[in-house]
C-alpha positions as CSV (number, residue, x, y, z in Angstrom):
1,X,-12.2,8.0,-11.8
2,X,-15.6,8.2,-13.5
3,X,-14.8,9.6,-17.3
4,X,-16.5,12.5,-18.3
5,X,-19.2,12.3,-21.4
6,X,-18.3,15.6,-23.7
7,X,-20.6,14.4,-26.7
8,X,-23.4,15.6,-24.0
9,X,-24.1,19.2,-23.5
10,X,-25.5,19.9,-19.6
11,X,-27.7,23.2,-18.8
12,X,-29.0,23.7,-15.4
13,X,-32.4,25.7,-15.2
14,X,-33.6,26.5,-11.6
15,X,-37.6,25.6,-11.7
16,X,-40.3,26.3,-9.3
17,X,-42.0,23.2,-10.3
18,X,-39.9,20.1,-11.1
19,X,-42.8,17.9,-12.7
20,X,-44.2,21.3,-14.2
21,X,-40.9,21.8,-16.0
22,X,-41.0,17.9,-17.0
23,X,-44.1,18.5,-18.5
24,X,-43.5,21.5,-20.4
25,X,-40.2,19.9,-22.1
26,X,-41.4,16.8,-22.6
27,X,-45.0,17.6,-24.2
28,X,-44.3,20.6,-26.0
29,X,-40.3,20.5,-27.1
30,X,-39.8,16.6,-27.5
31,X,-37.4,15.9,-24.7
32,X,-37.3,12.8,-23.3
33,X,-37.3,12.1,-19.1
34,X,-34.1,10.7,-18.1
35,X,-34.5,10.6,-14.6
36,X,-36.5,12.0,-12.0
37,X,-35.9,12.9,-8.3
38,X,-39.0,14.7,-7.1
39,X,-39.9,17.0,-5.9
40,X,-35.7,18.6,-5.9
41,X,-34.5,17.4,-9.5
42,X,-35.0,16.0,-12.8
43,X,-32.6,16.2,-16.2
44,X,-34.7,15.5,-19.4
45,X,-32.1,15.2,-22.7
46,X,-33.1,16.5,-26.3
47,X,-30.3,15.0,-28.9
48,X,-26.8,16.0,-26.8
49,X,-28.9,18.5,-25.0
50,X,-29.3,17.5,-21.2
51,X,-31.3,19.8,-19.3
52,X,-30.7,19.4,-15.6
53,X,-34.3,21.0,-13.8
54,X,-33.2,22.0,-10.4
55,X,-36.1,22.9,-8.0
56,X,-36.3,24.8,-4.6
57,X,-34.8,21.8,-2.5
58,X,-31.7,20.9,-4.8
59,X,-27.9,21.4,-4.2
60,X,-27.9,23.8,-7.8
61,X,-30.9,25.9,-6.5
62,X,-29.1,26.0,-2.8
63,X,-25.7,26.7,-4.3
64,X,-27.2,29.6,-6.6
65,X,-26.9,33.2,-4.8
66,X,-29.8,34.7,-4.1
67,X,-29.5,38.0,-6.3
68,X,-29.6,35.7,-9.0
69,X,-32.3,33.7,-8.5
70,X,-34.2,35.5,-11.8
71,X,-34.9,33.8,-15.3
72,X,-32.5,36.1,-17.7
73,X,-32.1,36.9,-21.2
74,X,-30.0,33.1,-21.9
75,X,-31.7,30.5,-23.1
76,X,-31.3,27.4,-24.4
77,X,-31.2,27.7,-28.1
78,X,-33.6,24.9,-30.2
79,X,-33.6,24.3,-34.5
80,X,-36.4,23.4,-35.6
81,X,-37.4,22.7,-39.3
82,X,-40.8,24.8,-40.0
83,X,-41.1,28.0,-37.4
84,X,-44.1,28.6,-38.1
85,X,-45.7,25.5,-37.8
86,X,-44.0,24.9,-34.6
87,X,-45.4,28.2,-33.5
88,X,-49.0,27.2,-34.3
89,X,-48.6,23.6,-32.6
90,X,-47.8,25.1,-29.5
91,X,-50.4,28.0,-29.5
92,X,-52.9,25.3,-30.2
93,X,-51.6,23.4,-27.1
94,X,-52.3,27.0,-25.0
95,X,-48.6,28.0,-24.8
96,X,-48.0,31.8,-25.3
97,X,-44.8,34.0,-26.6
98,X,-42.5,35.9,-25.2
99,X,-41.6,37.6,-28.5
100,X,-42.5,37.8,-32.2
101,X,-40.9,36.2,-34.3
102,X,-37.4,38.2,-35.4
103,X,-35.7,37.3,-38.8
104,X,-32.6,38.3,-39.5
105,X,-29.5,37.2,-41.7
106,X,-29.2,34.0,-39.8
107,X,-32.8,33.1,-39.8
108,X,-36.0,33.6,-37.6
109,X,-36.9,33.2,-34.1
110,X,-39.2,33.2,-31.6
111,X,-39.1,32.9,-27.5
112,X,-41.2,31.2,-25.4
113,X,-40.9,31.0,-21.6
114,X,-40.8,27.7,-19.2
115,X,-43.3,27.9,-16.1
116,X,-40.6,28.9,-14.1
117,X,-39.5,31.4,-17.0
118,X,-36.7,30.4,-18.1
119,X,-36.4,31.1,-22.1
120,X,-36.7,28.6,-25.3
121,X,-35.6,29.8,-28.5
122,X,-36.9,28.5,-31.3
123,X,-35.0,29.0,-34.7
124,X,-35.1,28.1,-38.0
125,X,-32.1,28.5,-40.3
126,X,-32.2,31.2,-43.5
127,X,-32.5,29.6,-46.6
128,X,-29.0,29.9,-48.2
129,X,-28.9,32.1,-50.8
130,X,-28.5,30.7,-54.6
């Protein structure tokens, strides 16, 4: 029996475009490609973040139902250091928002959307308070 690896966390994304999705997390949100089984699959990993991309022809996309085959309000959730820089990286590299940026007493965020539109939260931590 194969033992299971729980220091990894695995979210599935159904994508249109499996080397579209690649790009988008590997350019923009520093993933790195683990492997790649085009034009069906493809899991890219971020820390102990593994993001299985599942396109049109693979056993996640076939297994999920039909009626919930839209992008939805999860997302995967990503810390970064300086928001705002991070937001004016990836304008500059033609990416748009699906929000503003919210702040609140945890700290701020932003969503962007992957081609297929699946969500990316970006977040930045508040400053704790002295």
């Amino acid at each position: 029996m194969t033992e299971i690896d729980n220091s990894v966390v695995n979210v599935r994304y159904i994508v249109d475009d499996v080397q579209a999705a690649i790009d988008f997390y590997t350019a923009h949100l520093g993933f790195t490609l683990r492997t790649a089984h085009l034009p069906a699959f493809a899991d890219v990993t971020r820390g102990r973040l593994r993001l299985l991309l599942s396109g049109p022809g693979s056993s996640g996309a076939l297994a999920t139902p039909t009626d919930a085959t839209n992008a939805g309000r999860n997302r995967i959730h990503l810390t970064v250091d300086d928001l705002d820089a991070e937001i004016q990286r990836l304008r500059s590299a033609g990416l748009s928002f699906r929000s503003d940026v919210v702040a609140g007493p945890g700290g701020r965020q932003i969503l962007l959307a992957d081609p297929a539109g699946n969500l990316v939260e970006l977040f930045t931590p508040a400053q704790p308070r002295q």
